[in-house]
C-alpha positions as CSV (number, residue, x, y, z in Angstrom):
1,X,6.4,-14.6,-22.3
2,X,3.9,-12.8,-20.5
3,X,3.3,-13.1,-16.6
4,X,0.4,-14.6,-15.5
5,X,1.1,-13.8,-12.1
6,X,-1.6,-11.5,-10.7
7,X,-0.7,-9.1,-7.9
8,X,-1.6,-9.8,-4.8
9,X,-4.5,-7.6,-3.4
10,X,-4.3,-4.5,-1.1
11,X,-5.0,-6.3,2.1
12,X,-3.2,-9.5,1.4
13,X,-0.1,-6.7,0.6
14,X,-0.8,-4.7,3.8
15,X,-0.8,-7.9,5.8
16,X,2.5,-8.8,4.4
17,X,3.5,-5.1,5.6
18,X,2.5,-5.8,8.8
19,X,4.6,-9.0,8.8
20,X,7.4,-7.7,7.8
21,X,7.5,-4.8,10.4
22,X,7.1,-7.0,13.6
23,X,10.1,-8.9,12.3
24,X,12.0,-6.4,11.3
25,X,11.1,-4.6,14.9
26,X,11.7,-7.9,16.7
27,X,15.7,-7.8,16.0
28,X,16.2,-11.5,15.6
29,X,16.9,-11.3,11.8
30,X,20.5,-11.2,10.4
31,X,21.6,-7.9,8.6
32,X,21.3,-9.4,5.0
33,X,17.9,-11.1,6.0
34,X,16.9,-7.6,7.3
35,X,17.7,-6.3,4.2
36,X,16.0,-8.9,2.2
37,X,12.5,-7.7,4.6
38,X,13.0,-4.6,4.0
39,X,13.7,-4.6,-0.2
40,X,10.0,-6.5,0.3
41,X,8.5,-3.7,2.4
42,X,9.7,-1.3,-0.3
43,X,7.9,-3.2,-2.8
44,X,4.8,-3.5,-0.7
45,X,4.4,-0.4,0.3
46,X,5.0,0.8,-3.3
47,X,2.4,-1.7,-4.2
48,X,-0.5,-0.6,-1.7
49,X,0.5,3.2,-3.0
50,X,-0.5,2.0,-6.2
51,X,-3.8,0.3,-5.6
52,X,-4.5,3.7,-3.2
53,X,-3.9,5.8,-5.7
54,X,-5.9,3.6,-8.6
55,X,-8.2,3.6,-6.0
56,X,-8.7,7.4,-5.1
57,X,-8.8,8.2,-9.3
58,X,-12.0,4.8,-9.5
59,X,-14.0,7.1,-7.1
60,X,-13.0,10.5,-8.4
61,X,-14.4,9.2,-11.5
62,X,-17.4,7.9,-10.4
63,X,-18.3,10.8,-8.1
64,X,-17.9,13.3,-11.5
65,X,-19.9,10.8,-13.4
66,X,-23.1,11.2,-10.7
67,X,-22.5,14.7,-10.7
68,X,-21.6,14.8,-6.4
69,X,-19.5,17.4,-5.5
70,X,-15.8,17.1,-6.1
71,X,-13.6,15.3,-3.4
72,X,-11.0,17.2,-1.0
73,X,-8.0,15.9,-0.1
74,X,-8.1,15.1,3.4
75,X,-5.5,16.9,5.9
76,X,-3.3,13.8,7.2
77,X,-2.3,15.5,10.0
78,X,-5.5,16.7,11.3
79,X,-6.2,13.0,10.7
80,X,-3.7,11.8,13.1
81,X,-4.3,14.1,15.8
């Protein structure tokens, strides 16, 4: 059987995220309903990592296709200063 059920899309994901951090950071869950939010965080974030990444390689392609110059990674601390 195959599954039919499409993953949900970066922002819907992130918005989960989000969800699931205020609850977790909120302190009213139990400890296995903590750990139930947080096995979905896991997923979610490994989820958004994916569509980054797929993502990241869509316009690295594209941007070698139109001849532009090649794309640097960007310094994520800089970033965050």
């Amino acid at each position: 059987m195959a599954k039919s059920k499409k993953a949900p899309d970066f922002e819907q994901s992130l918005e989960q995220l989000e969800s699931l951090v205020e609850a977790l950071e909120a302190g009213d869950l139990t400890l296995e309903q903590s750990l139930k939010q947080f096995e979905e965080g896991i997923a979610l974030t490994r989820a958004c990592q994916t569509a980054l990444s797929e993502a990241e390689q869509t316009v690295k392609i594209l941007t070698e296709k139109s001849g532009q110059a090649a794309l640097e990674d960007m310094d994520i601390d800089a970033a965050d200063e």
